[in-house]
C-alpha positions as CSV (number, residue, x, y, z in Angstrom):
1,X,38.9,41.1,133.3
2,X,35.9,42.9,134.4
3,X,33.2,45.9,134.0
4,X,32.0,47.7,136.5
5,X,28.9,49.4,134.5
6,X,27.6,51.8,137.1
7,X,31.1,54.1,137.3
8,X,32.0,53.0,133.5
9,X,35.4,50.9,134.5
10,X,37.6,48.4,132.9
11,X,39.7,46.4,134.9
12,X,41.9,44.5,132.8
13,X,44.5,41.3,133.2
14,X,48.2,41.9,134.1
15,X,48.7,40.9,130.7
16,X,46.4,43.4,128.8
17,X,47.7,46.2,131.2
18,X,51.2,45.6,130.4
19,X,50.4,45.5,126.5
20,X,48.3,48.9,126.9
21,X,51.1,50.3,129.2
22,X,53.1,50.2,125.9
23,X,51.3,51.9,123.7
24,X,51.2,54.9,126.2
25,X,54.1,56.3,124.7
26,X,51.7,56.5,121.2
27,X,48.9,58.0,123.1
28,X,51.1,60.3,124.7
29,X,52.6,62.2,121.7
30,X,49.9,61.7,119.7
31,X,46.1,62.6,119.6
32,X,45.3,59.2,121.2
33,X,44.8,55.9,119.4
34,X,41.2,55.3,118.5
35,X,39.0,52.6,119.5
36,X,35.5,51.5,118.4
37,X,33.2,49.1,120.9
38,X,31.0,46.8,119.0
39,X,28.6,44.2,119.3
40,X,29.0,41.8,116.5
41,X,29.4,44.0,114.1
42,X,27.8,47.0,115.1
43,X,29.7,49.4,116.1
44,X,28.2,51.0,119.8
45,X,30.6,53.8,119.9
46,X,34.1,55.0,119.0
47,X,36.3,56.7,121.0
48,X,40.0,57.7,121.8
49,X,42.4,56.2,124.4
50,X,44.0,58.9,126.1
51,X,46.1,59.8,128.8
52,X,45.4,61.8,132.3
53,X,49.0,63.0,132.0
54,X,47.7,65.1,128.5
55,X,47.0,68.0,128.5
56,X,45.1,67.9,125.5
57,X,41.1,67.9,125.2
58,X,39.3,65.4,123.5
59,X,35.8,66.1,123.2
60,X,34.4,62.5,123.1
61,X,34.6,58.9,124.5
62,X,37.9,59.0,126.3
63,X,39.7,55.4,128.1
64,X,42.5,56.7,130.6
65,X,45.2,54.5,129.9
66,X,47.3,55.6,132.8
67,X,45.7,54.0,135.8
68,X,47.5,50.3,133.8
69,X,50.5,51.4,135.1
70,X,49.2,50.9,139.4
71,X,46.4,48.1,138.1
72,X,43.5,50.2,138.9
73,X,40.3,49.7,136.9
74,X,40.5,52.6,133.8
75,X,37.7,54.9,134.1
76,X,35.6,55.4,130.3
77,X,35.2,59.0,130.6
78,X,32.8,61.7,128.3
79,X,35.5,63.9,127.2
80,X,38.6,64.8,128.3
81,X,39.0,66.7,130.8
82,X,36.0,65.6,133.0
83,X,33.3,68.2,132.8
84,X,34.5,70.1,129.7
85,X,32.0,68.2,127.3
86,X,28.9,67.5,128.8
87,X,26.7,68.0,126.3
88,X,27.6,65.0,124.3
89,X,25.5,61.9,123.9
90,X,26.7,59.7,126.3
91,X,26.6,56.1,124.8
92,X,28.5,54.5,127.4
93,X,25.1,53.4,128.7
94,X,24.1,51.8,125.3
95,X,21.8,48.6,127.0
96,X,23.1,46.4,124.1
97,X,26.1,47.0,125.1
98,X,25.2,46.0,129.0
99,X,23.5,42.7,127.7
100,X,26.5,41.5,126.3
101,X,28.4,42.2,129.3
102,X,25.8,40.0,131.1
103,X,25.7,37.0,128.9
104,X,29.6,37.0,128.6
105,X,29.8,37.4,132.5
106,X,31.7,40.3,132.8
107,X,29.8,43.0,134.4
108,X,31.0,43.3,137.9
109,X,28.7,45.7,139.3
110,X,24.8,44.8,139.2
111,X,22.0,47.4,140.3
């Protein structure tokens, strides 16, 4: 498992994929499961995991779920669709949240 920070991706173990691969079905039909990133217990932000095969808009902190099905990297996205909600805080970029990423030795992508 890995985070690239610059393009905001997650890649995840075969393992994690398969698990989030089943609860597609739940985002699908649903308005997304929600999530909250912390550190310790701070909560950094909250958002929804979501689906690029929805055609529903979210307007916050969206996790495609679908690239788990190929093993690609899922992209954390500001809205859903891409470009409909750029007006929102974006804090993806929170530099807690990057520090922790450092220290734990996941951050794959370094400027």
């Amino acid at each position: 498992m890995y985070f690239d920070w610059d393009n905001q991706l997650l890649m995840l173990t075969a393992a994690a994929a398969a698990r989030l691969i089943r609860l597609e079905q739940a985002v699908l039909h649903g308005p997304g499961l929600g999530f909250a990133v912390c550190v310790d217990e701070d909560v950094v932000y909250g958002g929804a995991l979501w689906t690029s095969l929805s055609s529903v808009p979210y307007p916050g902190i969206v996790i495609d779920v679908y690239p788990a099905h190929n093993g690609q990297p899922l992209p954390i996205l500001l809205g859903y669709p891409l470009g409909f909600y750029d007006e929102l805080e974006d804090l993806r970029y929170e530099e807690t949240l990057r520090t922790v990423l450092e220290y734990t030795e996941l951050l794959a992508s370094r400027p």
